[in-house]
VOGU-3710 file (C-alpha; in Angstrom, 3 decimals, decimal comma):
1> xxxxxxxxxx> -44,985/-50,381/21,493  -41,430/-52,114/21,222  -38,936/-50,978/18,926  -36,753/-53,684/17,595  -33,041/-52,837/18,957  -31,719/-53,872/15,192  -33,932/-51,028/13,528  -33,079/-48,818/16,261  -29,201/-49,106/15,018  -30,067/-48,847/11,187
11> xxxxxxxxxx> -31,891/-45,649/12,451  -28,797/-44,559/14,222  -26,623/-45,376/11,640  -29,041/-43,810/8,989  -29,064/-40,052/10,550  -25,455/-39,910/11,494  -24,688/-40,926/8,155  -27,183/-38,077/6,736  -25,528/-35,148/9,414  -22,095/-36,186/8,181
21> xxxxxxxxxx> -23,684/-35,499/4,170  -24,783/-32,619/5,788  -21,323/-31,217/7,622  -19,469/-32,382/4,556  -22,134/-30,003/2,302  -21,830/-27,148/4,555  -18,022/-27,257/5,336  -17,941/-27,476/1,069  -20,135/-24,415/0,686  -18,481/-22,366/3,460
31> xxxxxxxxxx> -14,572/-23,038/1,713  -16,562/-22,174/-1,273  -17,784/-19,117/-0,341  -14,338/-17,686/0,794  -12,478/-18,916/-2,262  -15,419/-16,550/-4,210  -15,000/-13,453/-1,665  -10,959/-14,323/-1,927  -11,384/-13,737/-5,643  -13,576/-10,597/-5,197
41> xxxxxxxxxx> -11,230/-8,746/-2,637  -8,187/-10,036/-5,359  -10,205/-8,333/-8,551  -11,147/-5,437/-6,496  -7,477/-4,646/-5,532  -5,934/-5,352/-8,858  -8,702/-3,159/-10,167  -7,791/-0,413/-7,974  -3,775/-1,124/-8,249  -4,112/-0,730/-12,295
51> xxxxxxxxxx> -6,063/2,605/-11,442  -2,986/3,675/-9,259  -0,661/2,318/-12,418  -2,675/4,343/-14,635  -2,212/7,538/-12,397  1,510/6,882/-11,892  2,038/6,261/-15,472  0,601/10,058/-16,203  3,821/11,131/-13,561  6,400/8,483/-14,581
61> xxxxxxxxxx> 7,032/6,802/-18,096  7,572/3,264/-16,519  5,196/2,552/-13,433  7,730/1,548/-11,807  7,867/3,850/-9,198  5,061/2,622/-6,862  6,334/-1,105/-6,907  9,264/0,080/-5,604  7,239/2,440/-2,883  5,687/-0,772/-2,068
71> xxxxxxxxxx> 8,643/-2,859/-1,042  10,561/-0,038/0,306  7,802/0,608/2,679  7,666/-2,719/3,753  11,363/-3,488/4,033  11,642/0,354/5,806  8,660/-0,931/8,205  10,467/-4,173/8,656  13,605/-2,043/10,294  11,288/-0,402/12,662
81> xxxxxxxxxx> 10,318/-3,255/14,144  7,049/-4,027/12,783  5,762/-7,120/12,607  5,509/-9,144/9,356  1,762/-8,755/8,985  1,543/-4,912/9,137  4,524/-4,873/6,733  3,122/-7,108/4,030  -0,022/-4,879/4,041  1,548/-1,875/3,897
91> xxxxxxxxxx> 3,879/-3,168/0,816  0,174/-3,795/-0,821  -1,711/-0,691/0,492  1,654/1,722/-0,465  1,332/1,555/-4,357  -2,012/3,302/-4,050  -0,811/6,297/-2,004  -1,021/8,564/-5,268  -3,968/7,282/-6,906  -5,896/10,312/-6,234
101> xxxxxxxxxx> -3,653/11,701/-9,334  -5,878/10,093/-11,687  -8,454/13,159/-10,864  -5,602/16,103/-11,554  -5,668/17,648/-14,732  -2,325/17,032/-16,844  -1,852/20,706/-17,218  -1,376/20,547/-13,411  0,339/17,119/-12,758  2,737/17,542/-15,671
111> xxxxxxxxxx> 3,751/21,199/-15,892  7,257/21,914/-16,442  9,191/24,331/-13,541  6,892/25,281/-10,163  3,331/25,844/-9,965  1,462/28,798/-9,109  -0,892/28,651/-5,549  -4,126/27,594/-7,781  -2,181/25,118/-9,433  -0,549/23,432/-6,025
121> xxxxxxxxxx> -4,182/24,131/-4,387  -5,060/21,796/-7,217  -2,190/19,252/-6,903  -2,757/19,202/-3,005  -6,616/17,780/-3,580  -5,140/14,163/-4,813  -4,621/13,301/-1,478  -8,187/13,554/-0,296  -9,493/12,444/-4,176  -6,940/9,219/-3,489
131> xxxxxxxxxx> -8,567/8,384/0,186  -12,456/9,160/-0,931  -11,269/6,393/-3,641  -9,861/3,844/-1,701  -11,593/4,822/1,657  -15,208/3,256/0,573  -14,276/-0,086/1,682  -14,371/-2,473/4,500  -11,693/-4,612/3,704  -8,143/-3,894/5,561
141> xxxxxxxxxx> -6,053/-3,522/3,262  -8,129/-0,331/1,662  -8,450/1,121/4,714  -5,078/0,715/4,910  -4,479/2,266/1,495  -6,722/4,897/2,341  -4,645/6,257/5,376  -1,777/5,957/3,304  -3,172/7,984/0,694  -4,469/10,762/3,037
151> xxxxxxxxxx> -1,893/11,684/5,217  1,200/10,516/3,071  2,207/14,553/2,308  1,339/15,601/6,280  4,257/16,577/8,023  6,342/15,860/10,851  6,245/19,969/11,515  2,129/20,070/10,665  3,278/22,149/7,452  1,618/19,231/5,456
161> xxxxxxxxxx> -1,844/18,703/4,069  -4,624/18,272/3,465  -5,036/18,126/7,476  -2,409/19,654/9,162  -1,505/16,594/11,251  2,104/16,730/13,402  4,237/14,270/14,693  2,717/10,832/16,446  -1,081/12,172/15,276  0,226/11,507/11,663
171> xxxxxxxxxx> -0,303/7,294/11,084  2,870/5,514/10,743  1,752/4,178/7,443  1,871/7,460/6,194  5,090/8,305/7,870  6,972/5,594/6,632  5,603/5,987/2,885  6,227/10,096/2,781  10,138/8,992/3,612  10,148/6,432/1,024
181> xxxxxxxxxx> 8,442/8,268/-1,407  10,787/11,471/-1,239  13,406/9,286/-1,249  12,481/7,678/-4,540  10,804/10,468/-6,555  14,356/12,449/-5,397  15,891/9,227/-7,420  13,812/9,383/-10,504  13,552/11,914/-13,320  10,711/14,200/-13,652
191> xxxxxxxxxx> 8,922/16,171/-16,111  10,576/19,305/-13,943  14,247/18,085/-13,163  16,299/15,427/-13,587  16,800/13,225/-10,916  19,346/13,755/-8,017  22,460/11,748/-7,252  22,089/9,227/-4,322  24,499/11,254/-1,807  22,870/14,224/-2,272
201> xxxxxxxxxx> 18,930/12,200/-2,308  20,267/10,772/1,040  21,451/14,568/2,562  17,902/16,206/1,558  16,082/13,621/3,203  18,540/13,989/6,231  17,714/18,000/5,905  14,090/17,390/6,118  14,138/15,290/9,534  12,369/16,152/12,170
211> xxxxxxxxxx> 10,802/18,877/10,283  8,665/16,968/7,130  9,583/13,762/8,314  9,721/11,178/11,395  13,383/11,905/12,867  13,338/7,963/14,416  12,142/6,842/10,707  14,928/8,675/9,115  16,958/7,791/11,499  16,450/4,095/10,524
221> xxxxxxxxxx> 16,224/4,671/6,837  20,040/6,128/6,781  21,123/3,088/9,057  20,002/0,349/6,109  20,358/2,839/3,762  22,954/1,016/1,889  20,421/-2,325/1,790  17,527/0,322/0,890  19,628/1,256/-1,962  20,247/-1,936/-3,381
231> xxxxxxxxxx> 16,605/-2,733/-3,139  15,787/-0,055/-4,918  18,269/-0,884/-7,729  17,022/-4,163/-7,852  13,235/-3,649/-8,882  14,284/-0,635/-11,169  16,401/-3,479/-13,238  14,178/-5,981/-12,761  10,540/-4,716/-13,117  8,064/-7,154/-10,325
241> xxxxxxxxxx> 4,862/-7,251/-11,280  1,128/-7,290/-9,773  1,345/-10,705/-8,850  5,033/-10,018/-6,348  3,722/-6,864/-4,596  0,247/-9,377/-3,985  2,528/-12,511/-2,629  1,433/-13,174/0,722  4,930/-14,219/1,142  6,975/-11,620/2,588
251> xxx> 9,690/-10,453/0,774  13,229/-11,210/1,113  14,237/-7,765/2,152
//
């Protein structure tokens, strides 16, 4: 049996027009589908960043303290020489390093003057409560969070907790955010003190190197501390918002 060569071609021009429906369909579903998992990870993290605001808010009457963490960490991170990528996710993953606090009871978290060894026993579990939180994830940036949230109050000396960890066996995530942390809760008032004056925040955190903290991270922190500074001053007077610390646009730091 002949085929005629002219319904051979409307064949061939039949099915390729059909797999290019089909390519177009599939290339449609697939940008589909990560627009909708884009839009899950977003809600997810926004729902877990409002948990953190919620636990920082119980700690400080504006929430502003862990935007500023955030781009601190990342502008800190950006002086040590790491790249771009790692210091965008770290401004995202920082805010969430004390969202464990939302399981501490406020006669704990906000008790005027010291705390007794229950109490700080108590205090010291947000750490853990903040990474069993975060840590149930898959995605990066949690995991991310999660680390930060765990080992953010170990110490350079392995006087920290909740592990114990010393020196290079404590992640730099958590490294870089215990020095900007200290530096900024030193800055702020608290329900206990009033907040220090930037000379002598700066010559506490110098105290503390090599012994809580990374000497070669404080080491770079007092170099730019002057740009650090005005960073800090800068979000303080003008409050970012959810939608800055989740630009994937690195900050102009």
């Amino acid at each position: 049996m002949k085929i005629d060569p002219r319904e051979a071609t409307q064949f061939d021009l039949a099915a390729a027009d059909q797999m290019e429906k089909i390519i177009s369909d599939l290339g449609r579903m697939y940008q589909e589908r990560n627009e909708a998992l884009q839009e899950v990870a977003h809600a997810h993290h926004e729902a877990l960043f409002l948990l953190a605001v919620a636990a920082d808010y119980r700690d400080d009457d504006t929430g502003v303290h862990i935007v500023r963490i955030g781009f601190l960490a990342e502008a800190l991170a950006l002086r040590l020489g790491q790249s771009k990528a790692y210091a965008l996710l770290l401004r995202k993953a920082a805010p969430m390093h004390d969202i464990g606090k939302i399981g501490i009871p406020d006669n704990v978290l906000k008790k005027p003057g010291g705390l007794t060894p229950k109490e700080r026993q108590v205090m010291n579990q947000h750490a853990a409560i903040g990474a069993d939180i975060l840590g149930k994830s898959r995605i990066a940036l949690f995991k991310l969070a999660a680390e930060v949230a765990l080992t953010h109050h170990e110490r350079w000396n392995g006087t920290g907790y909740p592990r114990g960890l010393a020196g290079a066996d404590i992640p730099l995530s958590g490294r870089i955010v215990s020095v900007v942390d200290f530096y900024d809760a030193l800055t702020m008032d608290r329900v206990y003190r009033p907040a220090f004056g930037e000379d002598k925040a700066l010559a506490m955190l110098q105290e503390q190197s090599g012994k809580a903290f990374d000497p070669a991270i404080v080491d770079c922190f007092m170099r730019h501390q002057g740009e650090l500074h005005d960073l800090r001053k800068r979000i303080t007077q003008s409050p970012m918002s959810f939608a800055d610390l989740m630009d994937s646009t690195p900050a102009d730091l």
